[in-house]
N, C-alpha and C positions, 0 to 999 in steps of 0.2 A: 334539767328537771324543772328549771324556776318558772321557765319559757312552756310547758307543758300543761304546767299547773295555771300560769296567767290565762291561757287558750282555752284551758275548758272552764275556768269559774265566768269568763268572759259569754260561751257561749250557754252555761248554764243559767246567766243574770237574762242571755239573749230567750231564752228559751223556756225561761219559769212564767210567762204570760200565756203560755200555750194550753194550760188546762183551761180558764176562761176562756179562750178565745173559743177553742172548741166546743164550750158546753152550747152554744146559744144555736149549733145546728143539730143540735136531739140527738137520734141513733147513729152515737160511732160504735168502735171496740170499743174492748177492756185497755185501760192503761197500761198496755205492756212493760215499756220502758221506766224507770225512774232515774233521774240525775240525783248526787247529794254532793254535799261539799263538807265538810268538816275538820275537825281536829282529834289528833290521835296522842293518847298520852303514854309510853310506855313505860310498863313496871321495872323494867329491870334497871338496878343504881348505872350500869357505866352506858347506858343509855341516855339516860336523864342527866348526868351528870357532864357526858362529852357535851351533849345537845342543847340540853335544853328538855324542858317537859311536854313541849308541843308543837306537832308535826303536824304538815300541812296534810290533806285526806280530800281523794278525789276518790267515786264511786259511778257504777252502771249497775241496775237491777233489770235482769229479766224474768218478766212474770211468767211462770211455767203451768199455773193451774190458779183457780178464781175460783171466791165464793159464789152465793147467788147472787149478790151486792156485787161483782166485779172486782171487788178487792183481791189481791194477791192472798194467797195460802203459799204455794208453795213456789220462788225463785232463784234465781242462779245471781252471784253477786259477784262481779270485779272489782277492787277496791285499790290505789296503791297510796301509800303512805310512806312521804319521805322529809328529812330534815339535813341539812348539812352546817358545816362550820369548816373553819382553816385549818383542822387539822382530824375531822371526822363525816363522816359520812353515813348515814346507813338510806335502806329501802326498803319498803316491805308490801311484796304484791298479794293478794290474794285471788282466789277461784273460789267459790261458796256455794251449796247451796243450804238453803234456809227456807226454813219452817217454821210458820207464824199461825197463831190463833186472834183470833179478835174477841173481844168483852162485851160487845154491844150484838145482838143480831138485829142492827136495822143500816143503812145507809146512813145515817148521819154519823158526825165526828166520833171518834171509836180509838182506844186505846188498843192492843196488840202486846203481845210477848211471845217469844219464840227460841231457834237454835238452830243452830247451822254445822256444818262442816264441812274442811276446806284443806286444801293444797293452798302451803303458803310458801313463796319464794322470797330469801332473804337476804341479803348482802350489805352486807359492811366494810369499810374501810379506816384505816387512819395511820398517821405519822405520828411520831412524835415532837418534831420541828416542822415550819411548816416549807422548807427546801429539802425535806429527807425524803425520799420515795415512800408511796403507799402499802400497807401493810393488808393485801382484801382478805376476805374472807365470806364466803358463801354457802348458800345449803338450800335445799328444798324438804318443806316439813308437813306432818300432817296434822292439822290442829280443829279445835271446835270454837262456837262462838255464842254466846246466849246476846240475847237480844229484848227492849221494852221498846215502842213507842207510841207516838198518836201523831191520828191521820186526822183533818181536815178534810169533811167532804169535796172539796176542791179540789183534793188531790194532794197538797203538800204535808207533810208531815216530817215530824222530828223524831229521833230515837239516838237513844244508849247503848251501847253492844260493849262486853265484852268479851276481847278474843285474848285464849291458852293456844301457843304458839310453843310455847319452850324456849331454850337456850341456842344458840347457832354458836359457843364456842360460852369458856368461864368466864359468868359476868354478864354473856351478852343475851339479854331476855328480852324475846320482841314481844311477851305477850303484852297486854295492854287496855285500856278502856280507850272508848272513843263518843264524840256527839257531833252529830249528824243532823243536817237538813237538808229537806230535797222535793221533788214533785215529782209525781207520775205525768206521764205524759204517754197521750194516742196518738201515735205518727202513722 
């Protein structure tokens, strides 16, 4: 997963030049895509406790419907968030989709809040020594996510979400807050 997560921040650092580079030929698309990169904190104690309080968070947004501004209203989000140690593991993927409003009706920089909901895939593991065999534990859940952020006419923007998940076993609560940065990008 370490190896995963280095590949796409790599190509996300390679690929956050791309709304400039694009704006200076006039008429593309809408920004379909967006890359984010962030950190996930979850609520629940034997989470934060095995772990740590913050998971690495890799994301793709596809925009499914635009304002007049070409800003995203309504997209579809993949997200996975994971953290490990010597004697714990978890991961937590998401499927979303999400609906946002915007604050400003003009094209310049603009705040947004919204909501989503999602099919979320959850997995955990752990031992109690770190030569004992793994202990997993798995599930597929259905959950929501509220959402704030601000967009940058350029395209990048930052946001807070968080996501009610539930429990995948006693103790183990994926739900969680998370912050986010990222760019739209016209490909």
């Amino acid at each position: 997963m370490k190896k995963l997560f280095a590949t796409v921040a790599a190509g996300f650092l390679l690929l956050g030049v791309m709304p400039q580079a694009s704006a200076q030929y006039g008429d593309e698309p809408p920004a379909r895509y967006a890359l984010q990169i962030g950190i996930y904190r979850p609520s629940g104690e034997r989470l934060k406790s095995s772990l740590g309080s913050n998971w690495k968070l890799l994301g793709l947004q596809y925009g499914l419907s635009f304002d007049e501004f070409e800003r995203p209203i309504a997209y579809a989000t993949l997200t996975i968030s994971s953290d490990e140690s010597a004697n714990f593991e978890a991961d937590l993927v998401s499927v979303e989709y999400d609906r946002v409003w915007w604050t400003k009706k003009t094209e310049d920089d603009s705040a947004y809040f919204g909501g989503g909901v999602g099919l979320y895939l959850l997995e955990q593991k752990d031992r109690p020594i770190v030569f004992m065999n793994w202990t997993e534990r798995s599930g597929t859940k259905l959950g929501f996510t509220g959402v704030f952020g601000y967009q940058l006419k350029q395209g990048y923007f930052a946001e807070v979400r968080y996501t009610r998940v539930g429990e995948l076993a006693e103790g183990v609560d994926f739900s969680g807050l998370s912050l986010n940065i990222g760019a739209r990008l016209s490909i």
